[in-house]
C-alpha positions in Angstrom: -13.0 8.4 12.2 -13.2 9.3 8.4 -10.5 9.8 6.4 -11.8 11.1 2.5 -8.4 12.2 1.1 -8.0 12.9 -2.6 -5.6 10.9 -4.4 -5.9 12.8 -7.5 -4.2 16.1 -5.4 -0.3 17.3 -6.5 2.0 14.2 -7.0 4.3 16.9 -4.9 2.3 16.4 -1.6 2.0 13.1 -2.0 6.2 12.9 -1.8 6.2 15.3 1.1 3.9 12.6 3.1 6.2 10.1 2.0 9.4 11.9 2.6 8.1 12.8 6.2 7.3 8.8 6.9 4.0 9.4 7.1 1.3 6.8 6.8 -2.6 6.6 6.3 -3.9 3.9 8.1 -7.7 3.5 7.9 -9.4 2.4 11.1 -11.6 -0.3 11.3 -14.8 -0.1 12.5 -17.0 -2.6 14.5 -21.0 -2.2 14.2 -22.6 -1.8 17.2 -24.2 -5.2 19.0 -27.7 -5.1 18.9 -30.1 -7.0 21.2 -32.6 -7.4 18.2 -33.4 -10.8 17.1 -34.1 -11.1 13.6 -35.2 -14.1 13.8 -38.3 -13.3 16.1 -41.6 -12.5 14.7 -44.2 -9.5 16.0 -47.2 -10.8 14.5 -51.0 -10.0 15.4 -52.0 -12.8 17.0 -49.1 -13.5 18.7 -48.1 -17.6 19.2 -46.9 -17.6 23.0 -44.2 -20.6 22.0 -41.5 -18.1 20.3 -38.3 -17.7 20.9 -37.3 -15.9 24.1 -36.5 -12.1 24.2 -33.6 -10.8 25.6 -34.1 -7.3 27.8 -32.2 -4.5 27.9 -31.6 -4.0 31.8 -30.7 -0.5 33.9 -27.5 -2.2 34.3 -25.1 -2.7 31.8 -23.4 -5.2 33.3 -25.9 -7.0 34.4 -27.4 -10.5 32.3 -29.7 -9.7 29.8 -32.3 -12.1 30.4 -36.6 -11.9 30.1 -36.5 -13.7 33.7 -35.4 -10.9 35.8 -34.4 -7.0 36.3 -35.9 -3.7 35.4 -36.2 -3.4 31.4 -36.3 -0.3 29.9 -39.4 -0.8 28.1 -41.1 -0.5 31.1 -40.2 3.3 30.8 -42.5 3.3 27.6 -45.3 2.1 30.0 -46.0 5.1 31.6 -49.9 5.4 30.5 -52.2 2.8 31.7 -53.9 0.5 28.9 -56.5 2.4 27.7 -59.3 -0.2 26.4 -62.1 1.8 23.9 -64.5 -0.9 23.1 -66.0 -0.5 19.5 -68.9 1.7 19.5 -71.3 -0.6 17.8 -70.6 -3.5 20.0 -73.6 -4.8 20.9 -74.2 -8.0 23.1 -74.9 -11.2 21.0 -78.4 -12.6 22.0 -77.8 -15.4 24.4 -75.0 -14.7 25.5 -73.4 -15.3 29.2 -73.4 -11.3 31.1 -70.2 -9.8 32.4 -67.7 -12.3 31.3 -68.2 -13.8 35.2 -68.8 -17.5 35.6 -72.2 -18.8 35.7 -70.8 -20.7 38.8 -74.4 -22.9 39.6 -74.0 -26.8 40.9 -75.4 -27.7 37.8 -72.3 -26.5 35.9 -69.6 -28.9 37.5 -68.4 -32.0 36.5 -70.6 -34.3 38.4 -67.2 -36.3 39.5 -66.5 -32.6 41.0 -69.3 -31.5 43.0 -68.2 -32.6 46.4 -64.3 -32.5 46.3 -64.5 -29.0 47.8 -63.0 -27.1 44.6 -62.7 -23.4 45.4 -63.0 -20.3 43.3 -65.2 -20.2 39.7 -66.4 -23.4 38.7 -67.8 -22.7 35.1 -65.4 -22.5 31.9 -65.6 -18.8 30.7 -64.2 -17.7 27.6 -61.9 -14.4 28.3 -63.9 -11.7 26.1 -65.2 -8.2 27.1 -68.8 -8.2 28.9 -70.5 -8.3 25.5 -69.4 -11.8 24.5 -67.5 -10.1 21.5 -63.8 -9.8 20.7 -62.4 -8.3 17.6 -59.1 -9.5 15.3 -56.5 -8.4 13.1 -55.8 -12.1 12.7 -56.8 -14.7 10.3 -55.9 -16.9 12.3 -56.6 -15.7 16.2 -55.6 -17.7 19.1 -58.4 -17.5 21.8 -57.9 -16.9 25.9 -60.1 -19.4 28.0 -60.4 -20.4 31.8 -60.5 -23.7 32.4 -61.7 -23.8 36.5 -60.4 -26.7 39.1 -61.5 -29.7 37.1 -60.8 -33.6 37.1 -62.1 -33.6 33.7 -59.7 -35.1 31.3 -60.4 -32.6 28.4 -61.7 -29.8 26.8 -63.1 -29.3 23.4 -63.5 -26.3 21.1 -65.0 -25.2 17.8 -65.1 -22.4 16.2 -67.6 -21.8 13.6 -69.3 -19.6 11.0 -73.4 -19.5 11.3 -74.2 -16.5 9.8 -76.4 -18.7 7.3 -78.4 -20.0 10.2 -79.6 -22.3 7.5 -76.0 -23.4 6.9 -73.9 -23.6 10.2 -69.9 -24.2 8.4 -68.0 -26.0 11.3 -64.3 -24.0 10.5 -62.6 -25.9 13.4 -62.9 -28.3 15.8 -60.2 -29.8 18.6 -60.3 -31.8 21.5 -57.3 -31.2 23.7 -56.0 -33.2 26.8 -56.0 -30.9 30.4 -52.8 -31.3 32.2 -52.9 -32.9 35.6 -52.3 -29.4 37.4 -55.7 -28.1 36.8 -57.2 -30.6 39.6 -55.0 -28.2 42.0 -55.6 -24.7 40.1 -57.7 -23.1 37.3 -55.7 -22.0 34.1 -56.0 -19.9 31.4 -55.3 -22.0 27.9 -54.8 -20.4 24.6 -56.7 -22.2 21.9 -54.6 -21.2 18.2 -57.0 -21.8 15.4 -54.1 -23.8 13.1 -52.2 -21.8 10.2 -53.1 -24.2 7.7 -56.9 -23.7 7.9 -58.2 -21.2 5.8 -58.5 -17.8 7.3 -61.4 -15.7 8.5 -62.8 -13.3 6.2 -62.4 -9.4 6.8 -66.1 -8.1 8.5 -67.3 -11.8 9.0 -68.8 -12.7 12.9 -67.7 -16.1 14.2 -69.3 -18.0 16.8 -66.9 -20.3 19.2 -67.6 -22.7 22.0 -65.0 -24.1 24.4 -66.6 -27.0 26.8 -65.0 -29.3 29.1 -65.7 -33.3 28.3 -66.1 -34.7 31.7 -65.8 -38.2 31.0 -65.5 -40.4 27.8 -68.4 -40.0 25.8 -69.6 -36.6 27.5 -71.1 -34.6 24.7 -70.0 -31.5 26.7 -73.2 -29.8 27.3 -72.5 -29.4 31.0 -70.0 -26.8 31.8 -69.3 -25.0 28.3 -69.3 -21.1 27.7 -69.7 -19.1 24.1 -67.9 -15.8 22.4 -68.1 -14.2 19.1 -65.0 -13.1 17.3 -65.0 -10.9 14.4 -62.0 -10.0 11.8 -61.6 -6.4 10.8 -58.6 -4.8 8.8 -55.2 -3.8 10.4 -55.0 -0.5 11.3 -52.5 1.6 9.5 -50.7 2.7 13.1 -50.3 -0.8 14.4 -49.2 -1.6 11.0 -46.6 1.2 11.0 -45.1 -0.1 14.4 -44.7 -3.3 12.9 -43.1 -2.3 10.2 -40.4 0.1 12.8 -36.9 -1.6 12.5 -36.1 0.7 15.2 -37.7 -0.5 17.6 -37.1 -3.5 20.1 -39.3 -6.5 19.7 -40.6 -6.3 23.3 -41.4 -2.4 22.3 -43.1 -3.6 19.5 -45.3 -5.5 21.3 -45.8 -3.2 24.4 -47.0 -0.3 21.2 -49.0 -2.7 19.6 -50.8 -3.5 22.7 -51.5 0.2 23.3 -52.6 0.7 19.9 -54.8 -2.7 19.9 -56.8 -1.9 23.1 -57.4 2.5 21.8 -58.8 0.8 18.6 -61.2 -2.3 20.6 -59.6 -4.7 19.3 -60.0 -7.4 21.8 -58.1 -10.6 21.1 -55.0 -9.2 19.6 -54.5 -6.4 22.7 -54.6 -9.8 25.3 -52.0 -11.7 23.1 -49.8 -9.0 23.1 -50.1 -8.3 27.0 -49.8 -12.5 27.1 -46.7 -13.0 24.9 -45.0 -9.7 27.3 -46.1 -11.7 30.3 -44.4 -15.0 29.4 -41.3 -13.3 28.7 -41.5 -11.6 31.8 -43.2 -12.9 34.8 -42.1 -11.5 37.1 -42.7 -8.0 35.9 -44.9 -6.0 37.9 -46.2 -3.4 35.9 -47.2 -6.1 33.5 -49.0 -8.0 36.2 -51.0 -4.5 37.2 -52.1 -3.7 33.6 -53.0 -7.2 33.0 -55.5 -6.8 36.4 -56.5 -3.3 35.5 -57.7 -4.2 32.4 -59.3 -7.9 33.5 -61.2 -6.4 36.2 -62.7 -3.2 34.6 -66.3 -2.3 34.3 -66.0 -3.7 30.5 -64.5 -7.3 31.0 -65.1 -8.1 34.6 -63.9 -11.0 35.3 -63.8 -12.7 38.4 -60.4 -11.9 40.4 -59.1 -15.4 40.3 -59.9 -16.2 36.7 -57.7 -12.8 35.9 -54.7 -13.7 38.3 -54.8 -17.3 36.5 -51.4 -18.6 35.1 -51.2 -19.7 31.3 -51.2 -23.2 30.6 -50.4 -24.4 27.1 -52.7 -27.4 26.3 -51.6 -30.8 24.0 -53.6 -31.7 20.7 -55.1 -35.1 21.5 -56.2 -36.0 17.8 
């Protein structure tokens, strides 16, 4: 409650007030708590180890917590992801069809080939049918399925041959493969490092992810290839960034919507990726993840979509 009073007003009712023992006591007021985490970036290319959300839940009383209930963003989700791949997409000569696995004996570790390992057996980078993915980023993380190996690592480079005179190696890692993918496949994000310089606005990347089967593999047996182009933020996304108002698990939910309507590959799954990891138990998460894996565009195997994430360690 306001009180605006004029203290300049007739000395007269100012005595009255008095005389009457009448007192103007202003009331404090206590902002509203906000679930909002300052502190919590909404970037492009989203890095899946930030802090965790919390949720607004259909129950006040309840714990607000990313592990469990019914948030309320989940209301904004009423329209399916609606991916529009860019009209001039175009599939890169050489490049592996459909997204799908090549799968043949001759693309498993040899240590692997009779310890029965079930589902896709090929590496396959997670891009639309075309090979191609678009960014925001200038400094993308990239989605790859790593299948049932015993192979100790994988190895990935990202470079620029668009001089085929002049292939410019931009990036090149070697990570170790946790224990667990003996037992199941997993999809790894591969962040291209901040301090690198970034890609260039309308410039086509090549990138190969392959798995070293032993010391001294040169990795030329079960590998896969994608292509990854930078274009400019659009000024919608942008907006929604820049929207105080909203919640940073909104944010991200609008961003993905936005992302996918404009074709912009890599940025709409890190989106949908950093949402999953905050909830995972989140159904209609889980269904628009599928929906969009296993369209006619991306098509990728069932079990390479229904993969879990697993974060991968530097080895150098």
């Amino acid at each position: 409650m306001k009180f605006q009073k004029k203290y300049s007003s007739c000395l007269s009712l100012f005595s009255l007030f008095l005389s009457l023992g009448l007192m103007l006591v202003p009331q404090s007021v206590t902002a509203a708590p906000t679930d909002r985490d300052d502190n919590v970036s909404i970037s492009p290319a989203t890095n899946y180890r930030i802090p965790q959300l919390k949720f607004e839940t259909e129950d006040d009383d309840a714990p607000q917590t990313s592990m469990g209930g019914a948030s309320r963003f989940v209301d904004d989700m009423v329209n399916d992801l609606n991916f529009i791949p860019p009209a001039d997409e175009s599939a890169p000569e050489g490049g592996t069809t459909g997204g799908a696995s090549r799968g043949s004996e001759s693309d498993i570790c040899p240590q692997d080939r009779n310890r029965g390992f079930s589902g896709p057996s090929s590496l396959t980078a997670v891009l639309p049918t075309s090979d191609q993915g678009l960014t925001v980023s200038g400094h993308p993380t990239f989605l790859v399925y790593v299948p049932q190996t015993s192979a100790g690592q994988v190895r990935f480079i990202l470079q620029d041959d668009n001089n085929p005179d002049l292939v410019t190696e931009i990036y090149e890692a070697t990570f170790d493969l946790p224990k667990s993918l003996t037992e199941t496949g997993g999809l790894v994000p591969i962040e291209m490092p901040e301090n690198l310089a970034e890609l260039e606005v309308g410039k086509t990347y090549t990138y190969y992810a392959t798995l070293i089967c032993s010391p001294g593999d040169s990795g030329a047996i079960n590998y896969d290839r994608g292509f990854v182009t930078r274009v400019e933020m659009p000024q919608n996304i942008a907006r929604v960034q820049q929207n105080e108002a909203l919640s940073p698990e909104q944010a991200l939910w609008q961003q993905a919507m936005l992302y996918a309507e404009s074709g912009i590959w890599l940025d709409t799954v890190n989106s949908l990726v950093a949402l999953m990891q905050y909830e995972p138990n989140n159904k209609v998460l889980e269904n628009q993840w599928m929906s969009l894996m296993r369209s006619d565009f991306v098509n990728l195997d069932e079990t390479i979509a229904a993969a879990k994430i697993v974060n991968l360690t530097d080895s150098e």
